[in-house]
N, C-alpha and C positions, 0 to 999 in steps of 0.2 A: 669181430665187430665191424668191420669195415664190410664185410660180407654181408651183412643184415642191411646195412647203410644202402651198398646198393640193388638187393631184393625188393626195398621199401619206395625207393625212385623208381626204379623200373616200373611196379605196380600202379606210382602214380602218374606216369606217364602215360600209363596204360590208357588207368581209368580216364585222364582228359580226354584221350582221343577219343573215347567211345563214346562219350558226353557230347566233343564235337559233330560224330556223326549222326546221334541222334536229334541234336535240334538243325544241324544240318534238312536234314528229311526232314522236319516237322515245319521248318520256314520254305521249302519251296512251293513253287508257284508257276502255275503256267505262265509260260512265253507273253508279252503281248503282241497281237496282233502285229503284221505287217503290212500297211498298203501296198496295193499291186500295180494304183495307178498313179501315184504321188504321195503327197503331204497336204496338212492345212494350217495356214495361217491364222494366227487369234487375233480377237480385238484387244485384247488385255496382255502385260506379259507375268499379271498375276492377280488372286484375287481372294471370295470370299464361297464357302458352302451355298450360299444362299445366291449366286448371281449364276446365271447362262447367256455364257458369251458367244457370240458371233465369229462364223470360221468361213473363209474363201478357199478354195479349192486350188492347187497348183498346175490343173487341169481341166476339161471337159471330161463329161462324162461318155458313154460309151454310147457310137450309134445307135443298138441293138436295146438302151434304154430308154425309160420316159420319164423317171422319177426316183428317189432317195428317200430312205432313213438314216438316224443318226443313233449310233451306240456307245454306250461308255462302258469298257472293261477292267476288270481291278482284281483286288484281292478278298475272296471269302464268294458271298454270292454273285462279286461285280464279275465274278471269270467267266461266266455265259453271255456277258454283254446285256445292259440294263439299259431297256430305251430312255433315249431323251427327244426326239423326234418321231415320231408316226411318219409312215410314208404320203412323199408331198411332191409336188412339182412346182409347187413358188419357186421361183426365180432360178428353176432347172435349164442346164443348157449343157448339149452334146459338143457343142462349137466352140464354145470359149469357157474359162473358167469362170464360177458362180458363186453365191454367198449361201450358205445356210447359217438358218437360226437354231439353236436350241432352246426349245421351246419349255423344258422345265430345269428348272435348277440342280445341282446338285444333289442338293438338301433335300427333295422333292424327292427325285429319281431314289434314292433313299428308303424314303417314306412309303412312297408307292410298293417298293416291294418288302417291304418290313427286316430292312437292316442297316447297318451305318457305314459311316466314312472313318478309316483307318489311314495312319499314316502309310505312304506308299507309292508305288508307281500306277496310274490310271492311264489310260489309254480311249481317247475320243474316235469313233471310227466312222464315215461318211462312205455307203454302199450305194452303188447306182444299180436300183432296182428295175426288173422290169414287169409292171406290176400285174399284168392280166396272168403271168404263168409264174408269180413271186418269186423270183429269178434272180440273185446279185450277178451282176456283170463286170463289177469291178467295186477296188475300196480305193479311199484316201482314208491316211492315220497322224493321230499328233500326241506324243505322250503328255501326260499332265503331272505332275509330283506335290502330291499333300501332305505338307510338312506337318499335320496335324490332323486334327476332325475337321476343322473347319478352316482354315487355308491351303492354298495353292498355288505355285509357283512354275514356270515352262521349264524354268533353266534346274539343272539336277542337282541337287546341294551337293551329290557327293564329288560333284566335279570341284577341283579347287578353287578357291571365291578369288585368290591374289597371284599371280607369276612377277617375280621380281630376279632380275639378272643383277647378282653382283659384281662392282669391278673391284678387282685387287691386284696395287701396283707394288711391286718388288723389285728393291733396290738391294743391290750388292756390289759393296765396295770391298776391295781388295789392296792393300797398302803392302809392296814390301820392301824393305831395307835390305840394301846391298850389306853385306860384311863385310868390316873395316878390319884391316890388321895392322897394326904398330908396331913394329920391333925396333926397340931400346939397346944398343950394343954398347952394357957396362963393363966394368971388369969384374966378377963375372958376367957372362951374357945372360940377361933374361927377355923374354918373348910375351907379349901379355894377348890375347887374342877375345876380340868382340862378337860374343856369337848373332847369327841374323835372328833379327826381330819379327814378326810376324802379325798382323793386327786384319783383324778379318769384321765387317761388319753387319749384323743375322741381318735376314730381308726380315721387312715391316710389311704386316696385310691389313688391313685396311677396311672393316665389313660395312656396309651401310644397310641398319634392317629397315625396309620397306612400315607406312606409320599408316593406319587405317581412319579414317575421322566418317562419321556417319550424322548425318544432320537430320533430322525427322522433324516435317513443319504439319502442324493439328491443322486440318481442313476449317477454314471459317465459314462460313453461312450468316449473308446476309437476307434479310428475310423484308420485302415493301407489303407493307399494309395495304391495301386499294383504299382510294381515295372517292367519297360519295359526295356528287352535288343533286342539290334539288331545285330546280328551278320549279318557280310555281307563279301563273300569271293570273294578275287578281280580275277580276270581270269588272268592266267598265257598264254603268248604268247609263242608259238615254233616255231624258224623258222627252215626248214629243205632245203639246197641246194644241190640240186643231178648235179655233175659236167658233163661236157658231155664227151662222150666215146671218145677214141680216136685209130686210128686201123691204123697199120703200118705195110707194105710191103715190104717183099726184095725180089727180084728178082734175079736168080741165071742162068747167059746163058752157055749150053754146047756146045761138036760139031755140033749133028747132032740138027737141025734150029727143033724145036718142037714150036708152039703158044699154050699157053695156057691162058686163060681168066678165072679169078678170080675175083668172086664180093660174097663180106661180107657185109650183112647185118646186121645190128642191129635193133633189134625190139624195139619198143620203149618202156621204163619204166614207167608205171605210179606207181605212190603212191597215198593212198587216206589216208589221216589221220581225225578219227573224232573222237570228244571229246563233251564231256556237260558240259554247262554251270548251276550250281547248286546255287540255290539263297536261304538261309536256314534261317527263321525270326523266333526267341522261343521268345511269349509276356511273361507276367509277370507270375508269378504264385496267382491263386485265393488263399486271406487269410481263414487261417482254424480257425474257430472262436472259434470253443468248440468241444464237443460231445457229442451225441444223447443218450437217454434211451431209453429203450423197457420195453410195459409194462408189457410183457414176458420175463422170460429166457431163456427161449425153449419152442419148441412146435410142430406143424405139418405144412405140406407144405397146409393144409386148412385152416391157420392163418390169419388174417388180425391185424398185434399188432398196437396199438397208440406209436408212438415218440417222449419223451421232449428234445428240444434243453437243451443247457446249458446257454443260454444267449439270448438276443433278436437279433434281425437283426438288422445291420446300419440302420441308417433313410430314409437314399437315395435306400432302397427297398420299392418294394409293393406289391410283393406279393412272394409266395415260390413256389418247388416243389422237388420232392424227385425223385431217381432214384438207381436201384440197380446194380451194377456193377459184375463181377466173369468170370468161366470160360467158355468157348465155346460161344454159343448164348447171354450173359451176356458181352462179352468182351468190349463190347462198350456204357455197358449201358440198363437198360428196367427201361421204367414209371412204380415209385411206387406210389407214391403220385401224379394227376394231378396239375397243375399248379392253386394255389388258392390263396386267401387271409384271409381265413377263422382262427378267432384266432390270426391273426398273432402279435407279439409284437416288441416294439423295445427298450424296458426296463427291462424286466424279459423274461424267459425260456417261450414257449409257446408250445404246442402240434398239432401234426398232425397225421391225420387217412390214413393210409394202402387203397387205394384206392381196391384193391382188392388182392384177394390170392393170395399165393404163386404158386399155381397150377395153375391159370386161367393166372398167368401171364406166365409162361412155355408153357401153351398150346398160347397163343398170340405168342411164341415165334416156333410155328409149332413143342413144344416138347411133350412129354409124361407123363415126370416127370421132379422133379429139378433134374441138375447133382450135384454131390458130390464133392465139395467141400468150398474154403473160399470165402467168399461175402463179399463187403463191401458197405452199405446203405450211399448216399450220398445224404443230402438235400443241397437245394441250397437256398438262400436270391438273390432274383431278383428283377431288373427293369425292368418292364414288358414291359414298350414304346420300351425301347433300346436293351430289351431281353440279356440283360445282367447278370452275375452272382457278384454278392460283397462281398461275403463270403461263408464257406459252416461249415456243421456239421457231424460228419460222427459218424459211427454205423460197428465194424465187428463182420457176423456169420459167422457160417460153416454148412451146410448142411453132417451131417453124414452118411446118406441114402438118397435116394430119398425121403422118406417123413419126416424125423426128423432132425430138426432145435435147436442150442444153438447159444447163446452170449457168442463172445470170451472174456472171463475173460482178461480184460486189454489194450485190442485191440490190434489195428497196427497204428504206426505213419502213418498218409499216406498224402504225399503232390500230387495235383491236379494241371497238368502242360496243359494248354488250349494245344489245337491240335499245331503243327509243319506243316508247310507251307513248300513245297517243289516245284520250278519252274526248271524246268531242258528244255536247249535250244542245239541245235545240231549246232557242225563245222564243216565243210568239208573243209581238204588242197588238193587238187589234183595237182601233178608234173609228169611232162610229159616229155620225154627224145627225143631228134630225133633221125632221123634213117641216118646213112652214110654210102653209099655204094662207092666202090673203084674197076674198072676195068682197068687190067693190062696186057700184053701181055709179055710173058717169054718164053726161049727159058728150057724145061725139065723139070725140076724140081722145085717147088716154096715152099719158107718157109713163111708160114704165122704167125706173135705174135702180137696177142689183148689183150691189155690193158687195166683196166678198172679202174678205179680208186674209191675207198669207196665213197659212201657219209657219206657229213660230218652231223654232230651231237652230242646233249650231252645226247643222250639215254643208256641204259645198251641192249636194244634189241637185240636181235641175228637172227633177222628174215633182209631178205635183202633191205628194205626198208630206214635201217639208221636212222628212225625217235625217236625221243627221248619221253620215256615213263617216261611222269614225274608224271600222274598221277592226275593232276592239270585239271580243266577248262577253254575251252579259250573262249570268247563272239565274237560277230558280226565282231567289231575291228579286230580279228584277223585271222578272216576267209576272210576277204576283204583283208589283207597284204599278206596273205598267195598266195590267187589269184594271184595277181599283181606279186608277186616273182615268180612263178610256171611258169606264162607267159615270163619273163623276162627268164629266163634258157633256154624257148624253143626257144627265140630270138636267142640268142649266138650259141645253136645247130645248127638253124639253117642256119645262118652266116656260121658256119663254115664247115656246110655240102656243102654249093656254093664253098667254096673254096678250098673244097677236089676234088671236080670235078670236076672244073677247071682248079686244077692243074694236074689230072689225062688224061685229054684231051692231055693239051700241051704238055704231055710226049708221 
């Protein structure tokens, strides 16, 4: 019996190990990667499938290079290295260490080659290529560990998460009693004897277990509506009425019989008066949500630095882009960052790459160099369908020279007012005066006095038109009243020019 007993363990001893061995072989995995010329740095020390985070180098890369991709290797199809970068030379340097972006996500890199994320060990790897003979000349590497499909953590779970040293103090007391003897001499003799006592007491230990407490606070999101005013300025009406002339004769007869004939003419008076109509709409002002880091202080106009927001974008974005603002060529604006969605968050701070130089953008800008002075880096949180802006982040430098660049220690508050709409529409008053001529027949001498009387008005003007300078806009309305008045004055002139010569007739 006992024989069979152990034929039966033997067997199963067996069969484990050989179970062991075979998934042993069925879970290995190639090595990952080793860089030859460092390590890399994360922005993150953990995250999600969907984000590509930004990694600086522990190094320069290698003289004999000019540029970099970026690979990620893992387990199943990731072990050949699955791009996340295309080879580039943004913000490549053989001199000092540098930042790359990964330009697709996880999730993506994924996607692209038609397989998933498994939990595991990944391996990020940064090659300084040299690209005319596609040539690595050296790597940086950072492991990444995805505790899942879709998260990711630097630190390696299997490493232990707590070290706690315990103290244990130990006392030991030891008591002894000397042995007492009595002896009693009766008749007969008896001897009575105390044996020694001994009292010992055990050592006490003492464990204290180490107590975990984990706090998890939900990301809030507060979200400002833009706030719209409309100003609208109502058009001021002028009317201006020019009276008609009026011209009186006297006639003065001597002895000897003289005819003489007098005709006064009046030229006629036009006035034009014109004015614009100015329609002035200020929308809201875009919310300034935080502000940007650089992952420079300074540097050269051959920069390309990475930018962390302060905060994520509203929800209702999808994608960003950056633009640099300053003086001359700058006044309105140059593409810093193109228009992406790469990284982008909408719960924590996330980074963006310097689409290109400071110089390459000057030279887009038909200049030579940067001019010299304060810049301010504006990214914007967009809806890309409505190309609209929903927040922004802003960054100020100064350009000290044309090639040397710092961050302004503290910045400038700066509020972002959408463009000012301006519609400007023209009036034309035209008044027209008639003309009264007066023939008379006098005997010598003739005294003529012409009369004219101001027009009226509520102008300060001093020019002879009489029209009132208010200063104001008038619209359509009152270019059309103006008409019809202008018309009406010439009526009454000339009414009364019939009845100047007719009654100059009868006489």
């Amino acid at each position: 019996m006992r024989k069979r007993h152990l034929i039966a363990a033997g067997a199963a001893v067996l069969t484990t190990a050989v179970a062991g061995v075979i998934i042993a072989a069925g879970s290995s995995a190639a090595a990952p990667p080793v860089g030859d010329l460092g390590t890399l740095s994360v922005s993150k020390d953990k995250g999600l499938d969907i984000e590509a985070p930004s990694y600086t180098t522990s190094a320069p890369c290698t003289a004999d290079s000019d540029g970099y991709d970026l690979r990620v290797f893992g387990p199943g199809k990731w072990e050949t290295g699955l791009v996340g970068t295309t080879v580039t030379d943004v913000g490549f340097s053989s001199t000092d260490p540098f930042p790359v972006t990964q330009t697709l996500t996880f999730k993506d890199i994924a996607v692209d080659n038609s397989t998933t994320i498994t939990a595991g060990v990944y391996t990020v790897m940064v090659s300084c290529k040299d690209q005319l003979a596609d040539v690595t000349k050296g790597t940086f590497t950072r492991n990444f560990y995805f505790t899942d499909a879709t998260h990711w953590q630097l630190k390696d779970p299997a490493e232990p998460t707590t070290t706690t040293t315990a103290t244990t103090t130990t006392t030991t007391t030891t008591t002894t009693v000397e042995p007492t003897t009595t002896t009693t001499t009766v008749e007969p003799t008896t001897t009575t004897t105390v044996e020694p006592t001994t009292t010992t007491v055990e050592p006490t230990t003492t464990t204290v277990e180490p107590t975990t407490t984990t706090t998890t606070v939900d990301p809030t999101t507060t979200t400002v509506e833009p706030t719209t005013t409309t100003t609208t300025v109502e058009p001021t009406t002028t009317t201006t009425t020019v009276e008609p002339t009026t011209t009186t004769t006297t006639t003065t007869t001597t002895v000897e019989p003289t005819t003489t004939t007098t005709t006064t003419t009046v030229e006629p008076t036009t006035t034009t008066t014109t004015s614009s109509t100015t329609t002035t709409t200020t929308p809201g002002e875009i919310p300034l949500l935080g502000k940007l880091t650089s992952s420079k202080q300074a540097g050269l106009d051959t920069d390309a630095p990475i930018y962390t927001t302060s905060a994520g974008c509203p929800d209702t974005a999808d994608n960003y882009r950056a633009d640099l603002f300053g003086p001359g060529a700058f006044e309105n604006g140059r593409e810093l960052v193109s228009l992406s969605d790469a990284g982008i968050s909408f719960t924590a701070p996330f980074t963006a790459q310097q689409s290109n130089t400071f110089l390459d953008i000057a030279k887009d800008a038909n200049l030579t160099a940067m001019p010299v002075g304060d810049y301010t880096i504006v990214l914007s949180c967009h809806i890309g369908v409505e190309d609209e802006s929903v927040g922004i982040f802003t960054l100020d430098i100064k350009f000290t020279d044309a090639k040397n660049w710092k961050v302004i220690t503290g910045g400038q508050t700066s509020t972002t007012t959408a463009p000012t709409s301006t519609t400007s529409g023209t009036a034309t008053t035209s008044t027209t005066a008639g003309t009264t001529t007066s023939g008379t027949t006098t005997t010598d001498a003739t005294t003529t006095t012409t009369t004219t009387p101001a027009a009226s008005g509520n102008g300060d003007s001093d020019d002879d038109s009489g029209l009132a300078s208010t200063g104001a806009s008038i619209g359509l309305s009152v270019l059309v009243g103006s008409v019809l008045i202008g018309a009406g004055a010439f009526a009454v002139v000339a009414a009364r020019r019939r009845r100047a010569v007719g009654t100059s007739s009868d006489s």
